[in-house]
C-alpha positions in Angstrom: -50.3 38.4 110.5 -47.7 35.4 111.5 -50.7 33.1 110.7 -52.4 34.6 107.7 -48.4 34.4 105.8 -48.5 30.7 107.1 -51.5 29.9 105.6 -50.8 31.6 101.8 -47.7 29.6 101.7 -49.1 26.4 102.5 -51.7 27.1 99.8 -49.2 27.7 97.3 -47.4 25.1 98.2 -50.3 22.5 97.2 -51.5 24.6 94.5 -47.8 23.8 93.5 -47.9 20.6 94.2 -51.3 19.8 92.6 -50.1 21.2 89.0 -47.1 18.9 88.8 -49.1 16.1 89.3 -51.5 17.0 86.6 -48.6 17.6 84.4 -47.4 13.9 85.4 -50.3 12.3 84.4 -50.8 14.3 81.1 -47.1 12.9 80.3 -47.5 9.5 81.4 -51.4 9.2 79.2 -50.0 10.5 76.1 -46.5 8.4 76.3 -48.1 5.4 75.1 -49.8 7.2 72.0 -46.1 8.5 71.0 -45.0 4.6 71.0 -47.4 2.8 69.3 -47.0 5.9 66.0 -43.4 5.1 66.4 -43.9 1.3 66.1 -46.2 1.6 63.4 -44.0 4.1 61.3 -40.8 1.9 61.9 -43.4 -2.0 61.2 -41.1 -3.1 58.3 -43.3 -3.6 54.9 -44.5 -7.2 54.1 -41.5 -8.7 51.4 -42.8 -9.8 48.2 -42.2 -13.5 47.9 -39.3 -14.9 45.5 -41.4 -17.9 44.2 -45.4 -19.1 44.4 -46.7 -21.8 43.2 -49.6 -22.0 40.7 -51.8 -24.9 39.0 -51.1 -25.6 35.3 -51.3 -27.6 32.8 -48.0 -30.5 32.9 -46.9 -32.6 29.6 -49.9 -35.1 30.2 -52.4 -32.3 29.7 -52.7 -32.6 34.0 -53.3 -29.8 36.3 -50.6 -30.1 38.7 -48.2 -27.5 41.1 -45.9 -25.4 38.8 -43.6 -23.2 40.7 -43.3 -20.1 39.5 -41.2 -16.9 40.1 -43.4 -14.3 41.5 -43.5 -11.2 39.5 -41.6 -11.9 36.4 -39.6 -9.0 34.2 -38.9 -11.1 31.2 -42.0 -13.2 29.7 -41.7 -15.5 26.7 -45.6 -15.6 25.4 -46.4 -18.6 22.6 -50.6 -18.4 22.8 -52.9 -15.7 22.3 -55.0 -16.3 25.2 -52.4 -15.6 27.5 -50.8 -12.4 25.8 -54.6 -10.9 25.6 -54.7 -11.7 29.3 -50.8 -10.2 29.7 -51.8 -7.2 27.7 -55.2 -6.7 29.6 -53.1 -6.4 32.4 -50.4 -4.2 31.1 -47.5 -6.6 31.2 -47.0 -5.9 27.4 -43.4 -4.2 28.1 -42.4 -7.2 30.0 -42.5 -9.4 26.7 -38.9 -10.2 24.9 -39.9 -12.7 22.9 -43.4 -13.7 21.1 -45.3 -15.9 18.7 -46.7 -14.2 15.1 -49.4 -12.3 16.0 -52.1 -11.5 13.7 -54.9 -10.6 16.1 -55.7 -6.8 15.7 -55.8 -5.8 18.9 -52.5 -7.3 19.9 -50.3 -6.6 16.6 -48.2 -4.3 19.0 -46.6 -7.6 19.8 -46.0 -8.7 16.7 -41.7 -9.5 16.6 -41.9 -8.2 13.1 -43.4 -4.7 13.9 -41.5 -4.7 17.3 -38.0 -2.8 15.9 -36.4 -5.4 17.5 -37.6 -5.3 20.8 -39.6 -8.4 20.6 -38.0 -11.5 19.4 -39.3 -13.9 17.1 -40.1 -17.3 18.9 -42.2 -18.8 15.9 -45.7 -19.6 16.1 -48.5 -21.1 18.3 -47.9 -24.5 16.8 -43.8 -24.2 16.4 -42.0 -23.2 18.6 -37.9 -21.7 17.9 -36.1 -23.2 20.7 -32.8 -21.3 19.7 -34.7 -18.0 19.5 -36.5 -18.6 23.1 -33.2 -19.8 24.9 -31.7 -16.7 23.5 -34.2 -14.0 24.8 -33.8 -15.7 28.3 -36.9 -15.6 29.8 -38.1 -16.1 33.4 -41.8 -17.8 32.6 -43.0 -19.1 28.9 -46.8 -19.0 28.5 -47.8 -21.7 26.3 -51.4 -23.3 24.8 -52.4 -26.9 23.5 -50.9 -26.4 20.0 -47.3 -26.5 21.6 -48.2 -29.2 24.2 -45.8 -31.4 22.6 -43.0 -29.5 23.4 -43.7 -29.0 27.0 -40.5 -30.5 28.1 -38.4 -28.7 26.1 -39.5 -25.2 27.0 -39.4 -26.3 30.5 -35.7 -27.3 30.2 -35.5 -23.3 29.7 -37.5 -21.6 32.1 -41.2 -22.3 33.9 -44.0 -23.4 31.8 -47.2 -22.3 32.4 -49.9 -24.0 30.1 -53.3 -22.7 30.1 -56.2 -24.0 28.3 -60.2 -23.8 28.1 -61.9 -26.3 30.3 -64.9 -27.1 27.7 -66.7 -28.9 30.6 -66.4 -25.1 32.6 -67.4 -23.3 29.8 -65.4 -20.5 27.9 -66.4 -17.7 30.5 -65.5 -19.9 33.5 -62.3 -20.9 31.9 -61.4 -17.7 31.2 -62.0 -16.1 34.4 -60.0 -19.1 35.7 -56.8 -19.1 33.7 -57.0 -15.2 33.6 -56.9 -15.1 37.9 -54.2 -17.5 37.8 -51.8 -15.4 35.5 -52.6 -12.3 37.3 -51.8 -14.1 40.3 -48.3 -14.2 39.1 -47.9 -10.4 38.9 -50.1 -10.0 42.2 -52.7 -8.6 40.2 -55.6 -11.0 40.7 -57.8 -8.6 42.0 -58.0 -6.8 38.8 -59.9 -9.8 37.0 -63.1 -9.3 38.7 -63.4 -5.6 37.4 -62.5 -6.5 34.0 -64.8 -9.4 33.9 -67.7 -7.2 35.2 -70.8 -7.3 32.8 -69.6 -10.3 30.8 -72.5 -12.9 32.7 -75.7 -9.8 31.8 -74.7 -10.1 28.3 -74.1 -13.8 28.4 -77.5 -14.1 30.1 -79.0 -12.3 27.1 -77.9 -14.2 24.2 -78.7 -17.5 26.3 -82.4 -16.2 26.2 -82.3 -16.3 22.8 -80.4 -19.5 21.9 -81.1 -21.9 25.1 -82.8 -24.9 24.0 -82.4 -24.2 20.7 -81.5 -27.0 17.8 -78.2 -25.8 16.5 -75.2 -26.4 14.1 -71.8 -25.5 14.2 -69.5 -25.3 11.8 -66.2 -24.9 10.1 -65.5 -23.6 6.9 -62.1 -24.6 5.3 -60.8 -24.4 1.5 -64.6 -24.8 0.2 -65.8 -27.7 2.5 -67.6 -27.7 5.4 -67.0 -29.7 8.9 -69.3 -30.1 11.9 -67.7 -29.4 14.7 -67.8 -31.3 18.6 -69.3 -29.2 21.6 -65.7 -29.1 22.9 -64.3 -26.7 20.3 -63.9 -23.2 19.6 -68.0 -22.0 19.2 -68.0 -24.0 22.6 -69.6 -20.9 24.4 -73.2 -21.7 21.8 -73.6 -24.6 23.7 -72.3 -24.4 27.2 -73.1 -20.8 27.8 -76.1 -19.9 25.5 -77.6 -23.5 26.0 -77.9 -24.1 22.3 -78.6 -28.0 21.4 -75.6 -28.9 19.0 -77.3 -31.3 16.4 -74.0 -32.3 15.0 -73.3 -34.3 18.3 -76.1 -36.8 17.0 -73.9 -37.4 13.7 -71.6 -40.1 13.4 -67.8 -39.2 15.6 -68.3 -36.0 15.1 -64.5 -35.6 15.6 -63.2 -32.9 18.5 -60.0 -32.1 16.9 -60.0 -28.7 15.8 -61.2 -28.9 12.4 -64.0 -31.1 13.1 -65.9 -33.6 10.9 -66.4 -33.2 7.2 -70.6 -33.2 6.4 -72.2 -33.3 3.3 -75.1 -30.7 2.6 -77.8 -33.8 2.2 -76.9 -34.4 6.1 -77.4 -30.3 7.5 -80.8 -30.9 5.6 -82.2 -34.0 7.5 -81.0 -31.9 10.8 -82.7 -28.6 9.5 -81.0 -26.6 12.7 -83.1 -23.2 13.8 -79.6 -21.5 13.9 -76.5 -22.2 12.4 -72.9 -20.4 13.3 -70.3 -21.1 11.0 -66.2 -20.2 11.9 -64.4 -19.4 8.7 -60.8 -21.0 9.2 -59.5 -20.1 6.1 -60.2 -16.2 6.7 -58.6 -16.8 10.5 -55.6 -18.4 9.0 -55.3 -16.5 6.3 -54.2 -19.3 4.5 -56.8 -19.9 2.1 -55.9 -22.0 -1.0 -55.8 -20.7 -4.6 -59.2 -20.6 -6.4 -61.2 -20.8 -2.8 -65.0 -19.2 -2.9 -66.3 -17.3 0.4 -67.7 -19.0 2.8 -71.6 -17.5 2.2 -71.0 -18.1 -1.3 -70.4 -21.8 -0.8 -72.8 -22.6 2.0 -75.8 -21.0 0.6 -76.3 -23.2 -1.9 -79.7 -24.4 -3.3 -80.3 -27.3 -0.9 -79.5 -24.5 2.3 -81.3 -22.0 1.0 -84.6 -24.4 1.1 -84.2 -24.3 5.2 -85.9 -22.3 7.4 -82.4 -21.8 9.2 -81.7 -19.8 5.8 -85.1 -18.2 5.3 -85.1 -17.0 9.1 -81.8 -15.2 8.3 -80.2 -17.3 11.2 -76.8 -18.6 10.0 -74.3 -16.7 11.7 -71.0 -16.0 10.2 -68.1 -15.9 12.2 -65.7 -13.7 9.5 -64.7 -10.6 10.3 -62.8 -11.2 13.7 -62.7 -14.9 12.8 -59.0 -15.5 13.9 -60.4 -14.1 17.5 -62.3 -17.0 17.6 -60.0 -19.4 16.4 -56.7 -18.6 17.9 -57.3 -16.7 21.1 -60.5 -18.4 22.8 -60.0 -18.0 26.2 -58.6 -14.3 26.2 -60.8 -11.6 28.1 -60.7 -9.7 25.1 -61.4 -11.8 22.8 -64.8 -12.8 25.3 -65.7 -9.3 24.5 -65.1 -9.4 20.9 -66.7 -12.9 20.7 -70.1 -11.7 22.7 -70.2 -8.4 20.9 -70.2 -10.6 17.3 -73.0 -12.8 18.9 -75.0 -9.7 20.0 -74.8 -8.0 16.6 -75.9 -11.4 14.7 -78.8 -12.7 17.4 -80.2 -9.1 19.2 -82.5 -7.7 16.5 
């Protein structure tokens, strides 16, 4: 009897001594899951930085480093391209201070419709230094037309100045300039989405116009200019592939109302497609007495071409100011293919 209560005892005693070694081990296995939740819970978020640095545009027309602060509340905006990029990325209540607008889509902007809100800087070609110092902005977005007063502005906060690489190509450029101002905000990733589609349309129209003889043109006042490749219509020949016949004329001049051309000239050229940008429509400053633009062009001598017959001289009217103001926008890349696709997709 001694023996058999010797023997239950000794088996309780390891059956005893067996479970707290399990429980030991359970403990010690799970102790290292419990510390690495704990460090993960407690890993301090990455800091946004202060400052970055970004390539722009300097007073020679250079690309160069341009620091930057990273983020910026306050945004001073004096070109069109960058406040359709600014409002495609819904900055648009960051803005205290903006050129005239007169672009449709972005007349929210406009300091006169803005009850105050947004002050009045000027325009795209003059700026108010007074006015910009005042509204105290942290980065001033600028294009070519206020090159010239590069210093200046920089004297009041960073300048960034953006403008279309004609050798890129409008869509390039705009991808470009448009990842580089998101970039500020930490928003690059958004461009690719709202870029999406842009290159099957372009592809499109280029089936149609590559290798194509064609003229481009200005209408101002009741003349008519040809204009360089390197211009606004730019995307008709570096895009669509189009032959621009005015390049064989003279210096055709690449300012941006291009070279004045008689009617006996466009005849000798006899272009297959002609697109014509109506500047005094876009700037809405169209002199006393001044004819429309089909009006004046299709004249007798035009009207003999097969350019005219064909039905292929493409007016650029209705969202003309798109095309001369804001080139380089990603909205205005939408407005400007979905004009092209209406005129050339039949």
């Amino acid at each position: 009897m001694k023996k058999i209560l010797a023997l239950t005892l000794t088996m309780a005693m390891a059956l005893s001594l067996f479970a707290g070694c399990a429980a030991e081990e359970e403990t010690t296995t799970a102790a290292p899951a419990t510390e690495a939740t704990t460090a993960a819970t407690e890993a301090p978020t990455e800091a946004k930085p202060e400052k970055i640095t970004v390539q722009s545009l300097n007073a020679n027309k250079e690309m160069a480093d341009l620091e930057v602060p990273f983020d910026p509340q306050r945004i001073a905006i004096l070109d069109m391209a960058a406040l359709d990029i600014i409002d495609s990325l819904g900055l648009g209540d960051r803005i205290v201070g903006s050129a005239k607008v007169t672009i449709e889509y972005l007349t929210q902007y406009n300091p006169d419709d803005s009850d105050g809100k947004i002050a009045n800087l000027g325009s795209v070609k003059t700026a108010d230094m007074e006015q910009i110092a005042a509204c105290e902005p942290e980065i001033i977005f600028i294009g070519g037309r206020l090159s010239k007063e590069y210093d200046n502005l920089s004297a009041i906060a960073p300048v960034v100045y953006l403008s279309v690489d004609y050798e890129k190509g409008v869509v390039t450029s705009t991808a470009d300039n448009a990842k580089t101002i998101a970039s500020i905000f930490g928003l690059e990733e958004e461009i690719e989405a709202k870029m999406e589609g842009f290159q099957t349309r372009i592809d499109a129209l280029n089936g149609i116009i590559s290798g194509k003889d064609i003229l481009l043109a200005m209408y101002n006042n009741n003349a008519m200019s040809l204009m360089d490749t390197e211009s606004q219509l730019n995307i008709l020949a570096a895009e669509l592939g189009g032959n621009n016949l005015g390049e064989t004329v003279g210096e055709v001049d690449k300012a941006a109302h291009g070279e004045d051309s008689s009617w006996e000239t466009i005849v000798n050229l006899n272009p297959e497609y002609m697109f014509v940008l109506d500047r005094s429509t876009a700037t809405g400053a169209a002199d006393e007495g001044v004819l429309g633009a089909r009006e004046v062009i299709e004249n007798d001598l035009i009207k003999e071409l097969d350019v005219y017959k064909n039905g292929n001289i493409v007016y650029f009217i209705e969202h003309a100011n798109v095309w001369y103001t804001s080139t380089g926008g990603i909205q205005a890349l939408d407005t400007m293919l979905s004009d092209l696709e209406a005129a050339l997709i039949k």
